[in-house]
C-alpha positions, 0 to 999 in steps of 0.5 A: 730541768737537768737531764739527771732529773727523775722525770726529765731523764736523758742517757749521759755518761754523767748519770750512768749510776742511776740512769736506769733506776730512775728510768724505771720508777718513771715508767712504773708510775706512768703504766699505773697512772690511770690507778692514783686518784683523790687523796694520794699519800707520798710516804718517805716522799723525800723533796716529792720529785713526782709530785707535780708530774703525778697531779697533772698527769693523774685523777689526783687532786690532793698530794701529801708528803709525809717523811719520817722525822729524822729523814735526811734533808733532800731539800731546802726548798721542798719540806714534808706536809707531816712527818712521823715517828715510824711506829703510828702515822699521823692519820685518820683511818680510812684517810686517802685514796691510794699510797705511793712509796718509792725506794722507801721500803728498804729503808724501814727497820720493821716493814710490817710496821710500815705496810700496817700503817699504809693499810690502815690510812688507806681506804677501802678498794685503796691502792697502794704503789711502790717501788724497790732496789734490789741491785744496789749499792749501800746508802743512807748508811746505817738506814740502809736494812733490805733488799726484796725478792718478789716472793718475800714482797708478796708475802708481807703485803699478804700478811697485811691484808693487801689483795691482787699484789702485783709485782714486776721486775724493774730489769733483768740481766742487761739492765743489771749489768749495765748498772753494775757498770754504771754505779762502778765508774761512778762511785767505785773508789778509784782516783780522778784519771782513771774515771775519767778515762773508764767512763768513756770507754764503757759508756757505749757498752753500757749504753749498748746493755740499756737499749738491748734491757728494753727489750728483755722478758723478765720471769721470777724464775730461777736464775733470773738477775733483777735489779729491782721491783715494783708493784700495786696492791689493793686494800679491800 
């Protein structure tokens, strides 16, 4: 695999903008392995670039993707098993045993509608696992809709039902600034020359910024910067 990939990950100064982004959601789904079992359900799943590492390293046995039907081609070789209209998705009640949604919930105009429709297709005891950006850039613009706080995101999956919501920051302020770094020499407007001379002159800065966000003890307090979320929740 390439080292800019979402489970072979490797530090370069050729994917200093999603580095630690793609870092975290790795690391989430690894520490909540042990919770995905049976019949799981990839929604927004994309080209399901987790999906061969979950069903070996899981006690999941059937892995199903399911994208919305106007969803941007990720892929031409990687297709959705179903696709849906975003109010009513196309399952049973009761049909899987845990949900995963990475980097999807800000992409949903309505996400009541969205977490509605996960508990109900989730069985009972049912997990659900996702993941959100907060210190992002716009993108799958104009389907780019929100950015979560952990109070708002506990909220809503309160207000669906969910119980034992459990939500963490995916980095603080050193990872934070070191993904403004990374996503301004990358995607900033700027000509040729000058990303060529930025990147190698704030990547060790950078790379300095990730090592020292391994270590940060991150709390919802005030004050705190984030870059993003994840969480677990039950249906019970």
């Amino acid at each position: 695999m390439k080292p800019d990939n979402f489970v072979v990950i490797k530090l370069s100064r050729s994917n200093m903008h999603n580095f630690h982004i793609r870092r975290s959601i790795l690391q989430s789904i690894e520490s909540n392995l042990n919770l995905f079992e049976g019949k799981l359900l990839d929604s927004g799943c994309g080209k399901m670039p987790y999906k061969e590492y979950i069903l070996k390293h899981s006690n999941v046995t059937d892995y199903v993707g399911l994208d919305i039907e106007d969803s941007l081609e990720y892929s031409t070789s990687v297709k959705p098993d179903h696709t849906w209209d975003g109010i009513t998705m196309p399952f049973e009640n009761n049909s899987f045993d845990c949900v995963i949604a990475t980097e999807v919930l800000e992409h949903c105009p309505d996400p009541k509608v969205f977490l509605k429709e996960v508990f109900r297709v989730l069985k009972e005891g049912g997990v659900f696992f996702f993941t959100v950006p907060f210190l992002w850039n716009l993108h799958e613009v104009p389907h780019d809709e929100f950015r979560y706080t952990p109070f708002s995101m506990e909220r809503l999956l309160s207000e669906e039902g969910f119980t034992d919501i459990k939500i963490k920051a995916s980095g603080g302020w050193h990872a934070s600034m070191a993904q403004m770094i990374g996503l301004y020499v990358s995607r900033a407007p700027m000509n040729r020359f000058k990303r060529r001379l930025l990147k190698p002159l704030l990547y060790l800065p950078y790379k300095r910024l990730i090592n020292k966000s391994k270590s940060e003890n991150i709390s919802f307090s005030e004050g705190q910067m984030i870059t993003g979320l994840s969480g677990t929740c039950l249906k019970k």
